[in-house]
C-alpha positions as CSV (number, residue, x, y, z in Angstrom):
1,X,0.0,0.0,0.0
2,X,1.5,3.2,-0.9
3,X,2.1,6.3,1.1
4,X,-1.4,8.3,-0.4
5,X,-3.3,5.1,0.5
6,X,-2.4,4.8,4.0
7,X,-2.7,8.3,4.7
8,X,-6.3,8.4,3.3
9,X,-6.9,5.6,5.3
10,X,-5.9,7.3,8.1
11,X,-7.5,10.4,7.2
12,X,-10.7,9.2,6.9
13,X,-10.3,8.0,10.9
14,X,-9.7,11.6,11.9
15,X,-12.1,14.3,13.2
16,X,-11.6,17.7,14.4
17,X,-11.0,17.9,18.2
18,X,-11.6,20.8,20.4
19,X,-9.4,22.5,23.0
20,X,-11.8,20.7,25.9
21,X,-11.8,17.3,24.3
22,X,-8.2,17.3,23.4
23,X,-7.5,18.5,27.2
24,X,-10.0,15.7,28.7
25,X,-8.3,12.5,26.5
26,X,-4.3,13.9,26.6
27,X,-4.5,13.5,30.8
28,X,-6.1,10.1,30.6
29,X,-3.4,9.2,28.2
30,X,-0.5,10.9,30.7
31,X,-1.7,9.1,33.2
32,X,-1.7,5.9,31.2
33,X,1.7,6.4,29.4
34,X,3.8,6.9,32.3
35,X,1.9,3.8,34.3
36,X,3.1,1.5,30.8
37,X,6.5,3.3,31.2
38,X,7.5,1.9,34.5
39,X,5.7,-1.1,34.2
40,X,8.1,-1.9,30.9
41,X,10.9,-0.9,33.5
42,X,9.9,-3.2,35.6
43,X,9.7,-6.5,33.4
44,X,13.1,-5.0,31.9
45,X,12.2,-5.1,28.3
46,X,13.4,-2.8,25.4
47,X,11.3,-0.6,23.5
48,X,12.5,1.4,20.2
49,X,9.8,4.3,18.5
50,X,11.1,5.5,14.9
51,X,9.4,8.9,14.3
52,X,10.0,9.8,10.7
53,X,8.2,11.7,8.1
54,X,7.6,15.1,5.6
55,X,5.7,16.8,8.9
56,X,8.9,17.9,9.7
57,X,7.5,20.6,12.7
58,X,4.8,17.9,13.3
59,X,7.4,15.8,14.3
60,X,9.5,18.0,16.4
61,X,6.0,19.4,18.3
62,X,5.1,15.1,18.8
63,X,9.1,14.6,20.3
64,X,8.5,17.4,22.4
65,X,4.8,16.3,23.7
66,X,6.4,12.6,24.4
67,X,9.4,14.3,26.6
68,X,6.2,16.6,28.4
69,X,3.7,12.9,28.9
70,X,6.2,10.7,29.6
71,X,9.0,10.0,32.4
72,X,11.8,11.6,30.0
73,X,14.6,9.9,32.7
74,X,13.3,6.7,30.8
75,X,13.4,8.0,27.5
76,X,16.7,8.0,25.4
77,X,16.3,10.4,22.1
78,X,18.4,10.5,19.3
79,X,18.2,12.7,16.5
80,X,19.6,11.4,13.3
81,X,21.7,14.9,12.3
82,X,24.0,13.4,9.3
83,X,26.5,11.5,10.2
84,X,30.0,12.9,11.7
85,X,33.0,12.8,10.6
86,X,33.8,9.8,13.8
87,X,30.4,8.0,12.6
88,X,31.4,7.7,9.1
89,X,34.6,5.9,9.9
90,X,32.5,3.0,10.7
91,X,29.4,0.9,8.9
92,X,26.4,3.1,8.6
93,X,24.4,1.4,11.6
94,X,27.2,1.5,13.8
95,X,25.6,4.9,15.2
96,X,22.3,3.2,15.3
97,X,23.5,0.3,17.1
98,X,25.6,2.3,19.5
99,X,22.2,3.9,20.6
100,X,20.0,1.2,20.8
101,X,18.3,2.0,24.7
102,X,19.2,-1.1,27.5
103,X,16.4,-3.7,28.6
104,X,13.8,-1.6,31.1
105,X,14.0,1.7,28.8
106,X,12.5,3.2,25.6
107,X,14.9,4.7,22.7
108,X,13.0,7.7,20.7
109,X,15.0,7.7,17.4
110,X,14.0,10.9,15.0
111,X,14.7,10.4,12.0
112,X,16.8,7.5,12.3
113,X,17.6,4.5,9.5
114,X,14.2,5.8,7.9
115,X,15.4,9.5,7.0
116,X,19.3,8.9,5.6
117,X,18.2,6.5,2.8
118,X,16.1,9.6,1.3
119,X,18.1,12.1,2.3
120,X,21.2,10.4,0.7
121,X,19.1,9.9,-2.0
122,X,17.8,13.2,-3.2
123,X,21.5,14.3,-2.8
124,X,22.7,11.8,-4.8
125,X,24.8,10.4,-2.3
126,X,23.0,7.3,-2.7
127,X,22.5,5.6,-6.5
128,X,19.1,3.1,-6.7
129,X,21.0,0.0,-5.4
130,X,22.8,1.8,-2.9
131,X,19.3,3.0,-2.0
132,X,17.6,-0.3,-1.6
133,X,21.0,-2.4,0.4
134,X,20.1,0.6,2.8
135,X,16.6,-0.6,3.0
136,X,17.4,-4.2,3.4
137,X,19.7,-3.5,5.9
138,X,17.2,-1.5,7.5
139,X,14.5,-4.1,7.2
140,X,16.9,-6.7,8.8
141,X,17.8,-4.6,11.4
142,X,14.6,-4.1,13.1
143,X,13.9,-7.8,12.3
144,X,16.7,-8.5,14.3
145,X,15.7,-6.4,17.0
146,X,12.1,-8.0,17.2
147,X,13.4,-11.5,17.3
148,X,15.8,-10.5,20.4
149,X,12.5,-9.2,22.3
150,X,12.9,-5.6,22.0
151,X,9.0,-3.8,20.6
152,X,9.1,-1.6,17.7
153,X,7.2,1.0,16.6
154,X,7.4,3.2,14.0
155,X,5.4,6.2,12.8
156,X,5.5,8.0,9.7
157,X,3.9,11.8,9.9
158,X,2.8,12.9,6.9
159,X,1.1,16.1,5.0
160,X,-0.9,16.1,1.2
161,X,0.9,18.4,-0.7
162,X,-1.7,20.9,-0.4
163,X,-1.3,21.1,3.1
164,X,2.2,21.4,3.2
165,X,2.3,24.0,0.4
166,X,-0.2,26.5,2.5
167,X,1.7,25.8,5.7
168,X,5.0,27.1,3.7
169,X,3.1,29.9,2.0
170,X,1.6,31.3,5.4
171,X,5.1,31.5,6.9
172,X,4.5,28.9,9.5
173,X,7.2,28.9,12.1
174,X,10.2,26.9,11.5
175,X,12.8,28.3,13.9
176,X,15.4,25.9,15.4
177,X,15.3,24.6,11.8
178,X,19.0,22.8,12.9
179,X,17.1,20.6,15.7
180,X,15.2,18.4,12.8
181,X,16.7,15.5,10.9
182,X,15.0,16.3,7.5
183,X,15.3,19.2,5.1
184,X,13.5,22.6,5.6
185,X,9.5,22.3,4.5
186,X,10.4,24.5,1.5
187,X,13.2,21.8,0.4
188,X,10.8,18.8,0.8
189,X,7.9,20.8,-1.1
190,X,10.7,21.6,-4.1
191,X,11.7,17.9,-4.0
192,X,8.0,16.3,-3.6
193,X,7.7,14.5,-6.8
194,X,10.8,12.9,-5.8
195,X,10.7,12.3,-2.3
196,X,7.3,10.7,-2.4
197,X,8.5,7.5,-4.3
198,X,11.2,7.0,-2.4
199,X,8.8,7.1,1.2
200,X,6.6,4.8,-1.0
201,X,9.3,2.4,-1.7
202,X,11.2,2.9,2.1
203,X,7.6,2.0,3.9
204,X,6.8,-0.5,1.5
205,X,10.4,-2.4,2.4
206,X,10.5,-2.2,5.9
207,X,6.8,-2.7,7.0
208,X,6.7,-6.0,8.5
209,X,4.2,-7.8,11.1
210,X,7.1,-7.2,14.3
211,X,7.6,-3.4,13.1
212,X,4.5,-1.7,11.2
213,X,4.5,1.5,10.0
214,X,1.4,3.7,11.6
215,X,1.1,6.2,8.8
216,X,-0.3,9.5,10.9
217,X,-2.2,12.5,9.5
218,X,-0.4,15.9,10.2
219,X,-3.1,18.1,9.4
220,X,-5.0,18.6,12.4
221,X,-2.2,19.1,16.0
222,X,-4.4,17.6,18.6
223,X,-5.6,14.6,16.8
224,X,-2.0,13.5,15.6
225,X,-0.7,14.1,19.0
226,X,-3.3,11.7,20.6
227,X,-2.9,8.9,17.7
228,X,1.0,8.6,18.1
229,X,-0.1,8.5,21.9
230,X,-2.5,6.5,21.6
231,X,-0.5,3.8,19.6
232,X,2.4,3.9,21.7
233,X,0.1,3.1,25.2
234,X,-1.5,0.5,22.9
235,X,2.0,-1.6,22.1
236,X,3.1,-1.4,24.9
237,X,0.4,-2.7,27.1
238,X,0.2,-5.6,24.6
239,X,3.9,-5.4,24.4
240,X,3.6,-6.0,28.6
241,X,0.9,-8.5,28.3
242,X,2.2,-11.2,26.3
243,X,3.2,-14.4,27.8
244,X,6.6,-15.0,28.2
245,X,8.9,-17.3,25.6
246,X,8.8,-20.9,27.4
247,X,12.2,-22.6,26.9
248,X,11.6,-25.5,24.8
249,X,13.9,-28.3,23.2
250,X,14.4,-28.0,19.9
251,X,12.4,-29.8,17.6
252,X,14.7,-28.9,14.7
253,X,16.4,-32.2,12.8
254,X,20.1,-32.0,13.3
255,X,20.9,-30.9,9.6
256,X,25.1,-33.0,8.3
257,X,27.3,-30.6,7.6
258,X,31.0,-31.6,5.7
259,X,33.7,-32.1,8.4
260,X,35.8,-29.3,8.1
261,X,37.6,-30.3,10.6
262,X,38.6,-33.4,9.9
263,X,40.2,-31.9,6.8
264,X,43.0,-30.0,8.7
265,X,46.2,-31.0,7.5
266,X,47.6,-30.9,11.8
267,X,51.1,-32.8,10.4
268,X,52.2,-29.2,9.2
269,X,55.2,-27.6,10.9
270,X,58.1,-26.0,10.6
271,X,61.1,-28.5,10.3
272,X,63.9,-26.3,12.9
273,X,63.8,-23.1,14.7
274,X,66.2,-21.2,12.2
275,X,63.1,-21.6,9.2
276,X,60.8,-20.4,12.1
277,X,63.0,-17.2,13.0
278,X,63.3,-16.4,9.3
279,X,59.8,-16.9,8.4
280,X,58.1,-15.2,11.2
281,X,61.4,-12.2,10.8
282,X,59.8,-12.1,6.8
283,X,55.9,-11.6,7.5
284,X,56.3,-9.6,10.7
285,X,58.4,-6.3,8.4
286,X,55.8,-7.5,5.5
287,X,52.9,-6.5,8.3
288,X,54.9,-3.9,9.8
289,X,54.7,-1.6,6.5
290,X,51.3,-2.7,5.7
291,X,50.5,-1.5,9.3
292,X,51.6,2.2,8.2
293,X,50.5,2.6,5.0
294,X,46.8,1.1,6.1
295,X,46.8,3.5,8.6
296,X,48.1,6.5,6.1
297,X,45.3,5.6,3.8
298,X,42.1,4.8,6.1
299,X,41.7,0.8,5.7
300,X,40.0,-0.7,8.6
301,X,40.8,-4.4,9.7
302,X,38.8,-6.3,11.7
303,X,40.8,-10.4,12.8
304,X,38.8,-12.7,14.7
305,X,40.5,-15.8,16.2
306,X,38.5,-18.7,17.5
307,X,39.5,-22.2,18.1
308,X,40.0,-24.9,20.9
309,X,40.9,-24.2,24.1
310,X,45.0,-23.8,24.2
311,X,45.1,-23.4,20.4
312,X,47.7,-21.0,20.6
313,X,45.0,-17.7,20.0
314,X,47.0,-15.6,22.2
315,X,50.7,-16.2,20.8
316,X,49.2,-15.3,17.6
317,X,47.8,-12.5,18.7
318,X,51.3,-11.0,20.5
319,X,53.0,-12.0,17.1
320,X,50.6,-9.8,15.4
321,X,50.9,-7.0,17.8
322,X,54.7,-7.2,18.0
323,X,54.5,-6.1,14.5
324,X,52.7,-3.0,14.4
325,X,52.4,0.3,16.1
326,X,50.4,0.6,19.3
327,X,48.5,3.4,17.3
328,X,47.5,1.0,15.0
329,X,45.8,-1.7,16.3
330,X,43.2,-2.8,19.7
331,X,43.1,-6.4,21.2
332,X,39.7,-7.0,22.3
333,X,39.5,-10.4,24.9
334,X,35.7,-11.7,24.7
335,X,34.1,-13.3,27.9
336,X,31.1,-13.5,29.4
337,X,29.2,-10.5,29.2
338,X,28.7,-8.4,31.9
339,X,25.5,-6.8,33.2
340,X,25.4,-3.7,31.3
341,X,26.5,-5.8,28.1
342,X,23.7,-8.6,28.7
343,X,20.7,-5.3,28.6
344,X,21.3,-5.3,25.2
345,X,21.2,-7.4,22.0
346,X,24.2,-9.5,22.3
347,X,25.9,-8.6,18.8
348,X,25.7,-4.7,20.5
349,X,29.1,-4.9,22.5
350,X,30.7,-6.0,19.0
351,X,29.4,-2.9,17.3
352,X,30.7,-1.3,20.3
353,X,34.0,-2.6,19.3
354,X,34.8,-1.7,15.4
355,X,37.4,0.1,14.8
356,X,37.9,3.7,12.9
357,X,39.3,4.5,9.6
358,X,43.2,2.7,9.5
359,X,43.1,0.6,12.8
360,X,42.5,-2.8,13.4
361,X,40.8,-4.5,15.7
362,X,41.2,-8.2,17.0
363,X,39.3,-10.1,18.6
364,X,40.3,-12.5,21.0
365,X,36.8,-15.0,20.8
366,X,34.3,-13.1,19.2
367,X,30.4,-12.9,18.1
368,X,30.5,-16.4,17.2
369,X,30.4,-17.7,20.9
370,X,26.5,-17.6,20.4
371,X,26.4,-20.4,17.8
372,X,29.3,-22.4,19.7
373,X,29.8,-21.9,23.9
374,X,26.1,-20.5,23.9
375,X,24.5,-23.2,21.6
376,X,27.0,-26.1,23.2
377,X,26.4,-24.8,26.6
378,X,22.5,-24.3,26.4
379,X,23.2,-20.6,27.2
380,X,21.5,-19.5,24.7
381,X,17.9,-21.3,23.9
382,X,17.7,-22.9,20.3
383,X,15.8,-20.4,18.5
384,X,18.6,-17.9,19.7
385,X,21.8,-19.8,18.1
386,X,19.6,-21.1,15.5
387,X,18.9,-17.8,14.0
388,X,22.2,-15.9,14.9
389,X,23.7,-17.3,11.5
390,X,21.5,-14.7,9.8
391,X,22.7,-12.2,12.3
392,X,26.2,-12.8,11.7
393,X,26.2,-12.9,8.0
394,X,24.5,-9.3,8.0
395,X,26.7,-7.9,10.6
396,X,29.4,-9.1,8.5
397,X,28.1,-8.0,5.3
398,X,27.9,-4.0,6.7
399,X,31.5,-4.5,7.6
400,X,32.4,-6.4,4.0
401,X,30.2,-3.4,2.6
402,X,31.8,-0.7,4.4
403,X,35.5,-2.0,3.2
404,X,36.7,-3.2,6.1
405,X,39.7,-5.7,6.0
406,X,37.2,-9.0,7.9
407,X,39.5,-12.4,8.9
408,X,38.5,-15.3,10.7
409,X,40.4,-17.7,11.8
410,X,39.7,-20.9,13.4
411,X,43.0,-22.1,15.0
412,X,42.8,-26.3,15.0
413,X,44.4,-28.8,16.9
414,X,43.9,-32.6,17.9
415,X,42.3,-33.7,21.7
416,X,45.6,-35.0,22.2
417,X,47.7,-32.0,21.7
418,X,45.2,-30.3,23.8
419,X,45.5,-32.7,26.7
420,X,49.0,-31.9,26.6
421,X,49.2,-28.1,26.9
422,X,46.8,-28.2,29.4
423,X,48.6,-30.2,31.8
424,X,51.9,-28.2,30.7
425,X,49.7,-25.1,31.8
426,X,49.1,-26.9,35.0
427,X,52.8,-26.7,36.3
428,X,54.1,-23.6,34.2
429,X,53.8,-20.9,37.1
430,X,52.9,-17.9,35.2
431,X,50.6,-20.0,33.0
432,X,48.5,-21.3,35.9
433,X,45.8,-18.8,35.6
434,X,45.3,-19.8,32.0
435,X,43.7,-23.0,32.9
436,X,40.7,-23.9,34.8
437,X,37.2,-26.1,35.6
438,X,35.8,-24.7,32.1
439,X,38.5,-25.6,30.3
440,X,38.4,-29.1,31.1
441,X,34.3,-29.3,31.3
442,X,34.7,-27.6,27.5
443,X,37.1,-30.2,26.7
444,X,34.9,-33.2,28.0
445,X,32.2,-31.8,24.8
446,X,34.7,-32.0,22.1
447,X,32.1,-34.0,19.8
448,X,29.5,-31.4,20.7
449,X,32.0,-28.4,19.8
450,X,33.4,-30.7,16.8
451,X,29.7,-30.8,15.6
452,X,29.0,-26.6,16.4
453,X,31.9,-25.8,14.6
454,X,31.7,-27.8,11.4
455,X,28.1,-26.4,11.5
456,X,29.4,-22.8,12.1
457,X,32.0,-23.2,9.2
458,X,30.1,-24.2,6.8
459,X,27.0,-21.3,7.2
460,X,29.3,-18.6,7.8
461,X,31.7,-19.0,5.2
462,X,31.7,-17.1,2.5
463,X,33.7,-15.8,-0.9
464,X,34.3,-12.7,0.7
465,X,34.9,-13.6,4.4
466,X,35.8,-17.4,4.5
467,X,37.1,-19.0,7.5
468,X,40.8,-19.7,7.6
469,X,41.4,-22.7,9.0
470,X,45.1,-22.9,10.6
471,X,46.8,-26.1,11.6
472,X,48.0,-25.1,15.2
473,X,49.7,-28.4,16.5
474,X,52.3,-26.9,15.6
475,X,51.8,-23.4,17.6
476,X,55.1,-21.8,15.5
477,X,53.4,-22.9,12.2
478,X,50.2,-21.5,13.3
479,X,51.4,-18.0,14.2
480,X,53.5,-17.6,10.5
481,X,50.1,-19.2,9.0
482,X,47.9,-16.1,10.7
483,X,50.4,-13.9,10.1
484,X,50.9,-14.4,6.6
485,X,46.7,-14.8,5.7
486,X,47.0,-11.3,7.0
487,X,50.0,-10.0,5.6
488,X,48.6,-10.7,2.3
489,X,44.6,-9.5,2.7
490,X,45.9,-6.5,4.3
491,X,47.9,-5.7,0.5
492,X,45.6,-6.5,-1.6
493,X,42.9,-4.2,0.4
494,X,45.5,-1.3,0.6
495,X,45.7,-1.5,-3.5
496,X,42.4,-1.5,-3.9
497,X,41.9,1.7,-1.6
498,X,44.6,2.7,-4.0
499,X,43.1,1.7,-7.7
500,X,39.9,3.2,-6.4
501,X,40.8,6.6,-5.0
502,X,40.7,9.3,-7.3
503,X,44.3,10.7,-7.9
504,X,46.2,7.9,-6.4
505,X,48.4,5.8,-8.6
């Protein structure tokens, strides 16, 4: 349904209100609002509202009402200005994601993911495809955000043209033009045969049964203040009311996925030390200029290293760092969340985490603990690991998208090797601390992890981003392995910066 037939829909709903009947129905609805409000902080559950539209003072006079009704120390606003200089270093979402309100508290985004697609649009910024990846992205972000539990609602505030031309003839007030997201009245009346396709086409993509678009009439104050009101107390006392998610077994058939594993050539190793020292000496300076020059011209890296227990993650890691500049690069260790971490979606504190233009960022563990620890653990349900593959792939995808540097690596070794660095851990003094009750419990699972991985490698793999699966008995093989994957993704992304920047040779 396009924009005109929702909003006469709508329209024909409306009816003129007077001062006394707008006064009598906005204190039942104060009263009502702020009751929902802390009942939702009570039960701890997330709430976003999306207000978007061409009622550009409609929807600055609705944000303002919402701040006046409701408990504003429960309301987190964010007004989608463009994006800064800091916020376009990263993916486009990251600034969305980065705002997304904790468990117990609502998050009032103006503008948000609904206004930059058009914006960037009518400026060009944007060609049609680029235009509709922003609205899939879009679309699978609030999906993602329904699945996890969190309510969404999303208004759309909108004015005929005829209204919107007599409201820019008479003059109407539009001081503090700065404070909205969207372009002047006069700028969206110049650009109207434009901008309503593309609100046609951005509703149209992101409308779904978990986040609906309430298309609201702007042409009468009172009656579009009580209907965004009105639909706000309505979710969220269903929102409140619905039973809660019982934690079933899954019923899903456990699908055969190849062993990837099992094809890990573990015999691979380096026959002395000296062919060690020399190899590790030759891609350490290799990554050591790489380093700079990503750094001079803006290419983001993010590594992710996952693997057994005692693999060898963190000597790859200090092999890595050894070899660039502490400007360039941020080791992020992944374990359990912690409280403020576990109020939000759990791919949030990963967003959190990605670095600017020229640094890298590597992660020790990473996001895919929810398909293996999580799933292997029964930490997370079934539905929640079972759908996270999706997740991944489009949180990966932004990144790929946004042309950052993305490698995974899965550092392999055998149960027996295992067994063996463990117990060495047991009686090296400062490796004490390394080991302990989960280690051993993880290590009684092996089949189960065996089983989570192969799955894991085989959904999340792709042409772009494939896993990189390193043979690690051998932890000095292992380290030149990472260190050379790197070494050579790293140059081929810094000469394609190059080849594509205008005036670079």
């Amino acid at each position: 349904m396009g924009l005109k037939a929702r909003f006469k829909s709508e329209s024909g709903k409306r009816r003129r209100l007077s001062k006394k009947q707008y006064a009598h129905q906005q204190d039942r609805l104060r009263v009502d609002l702020v009751n929902a409000q802390f009942d939702l902080h009570r039960a701890n559950l997330p709430v976003v509202v999306l207000i978007a539209g061409d009622d550009r003072i409609g929807i600055k006079e609705v944000v303002h009402l919402l701040h006046e009704w409701m408990d504003a120390r429960y309301l987190d606003t964010r007004i989608a200005f463009e994006p800064t200089s800091v916020e376009r270093q990263r993916p486009p979402f990251w600034r969305f994601w980065n705002s997304l309100p904790p468990r117990g508290r609502i998050g009032l985004f103006v503008g948000g993911w609904a206004a930059e697609p058009i914006r960037g649009r009518l400026l060009r910024e944007f060609d049609n495809d680029g235009f509709e990846a922003w609205l899939g992205h879009a679309a699978r972000f609030e999906q993602t955000l329904a699945a996890d539990g969190t309510l969404v609602l999303k208004f759309w505030l909108h004015l005929p043209r005829k209204e919107l031309k007599r409201r820019v003839a008479g003059g109407r007030d539009e001081e503090e033009a700065d404070w909205q997201i969207q372009d002047s009245d006069t700028a969206i009346l110049a650009s109207w045969r434009r901008w309503i396709p593309l609100a046609d086409r951005l509703l149209e993509a992101t409308d779904s049964p978990r986040a609906r678009w309430h298309v609201v009439d702007g042409t009468q104050d009172r009656s579009r203040n009580l209907a965004v009101a009105r639909s706000i107390r309505d979710g969220l006392r269903k929102f409140l009311a619905r039973p809660a998610s019982p934690r079933v077994r899954s019923r899903r058939r456990p699908a055969s996925f190849p062993d990837a594993l099992a094809g890990v050539d573990l015999a691979a190793r380096f026959s002395n030390d000296k062919a060690y020292e020399m190899a590790l000496e030759k891609q350490q300076a290799g990554l050591a200029r790489l380093g700079r020059r990503a750094r001079e011209d803006g290419v983001s890296c993010v590594v992710v290293l996952e693997g057994w227990d005692a693999a060898g993650k963190g000597g790859a890691i200090r092999r890595i760092t050894r070899a660039l500049d502490v400007r360039e690069y941020r080791v992020v260790p992944i374990a359990a969340p912690s409280p403020q971490e576990q109020a939000q979606h759990y791919l949030w504190r990963f967003w959190q985490q990605l670095p600017a233009a020229g640094q890298m960022t590597i992660f020790d563990r990473s996001w895919y603990g929810r398909v293996l620890v999580e799933r292997v653990e029964g930490l997370a349900r079934p539905d929640e690991w079972q759908r996270a593959y999706d997740e991944i792939l489009e949180f990966e995808n932004q990144l790929l998208e946004h042309g950052t540097v993305l490698l995974k690596f899965w550092l392999h070794i055998d149960a027996d090797e295992q067994r063996d660095r463990f117990a060495q851990r047991e009686t090296t003094p400062y490796k004490k601390y390394r080991i302990g009750a989960d280690d051993y419990r993880n290590r009684a699972r092996r089949a189960d992890y065996v089983t989570a991985a192969n799955e894991m490698i085989a959904r999340t793999s792709t042409r772009t981003a494939p896993w990189r699966l390193i043979p690690a008995n051998d932890k000095r093989y292992a380290r030149v392995a990472v260190l050379r994957t790197l070494r050579d993704t790293l140059r081929t992304a810094c000469q394609s910066f190059l080849d594509l920047s205008p005036g670079r040779g």
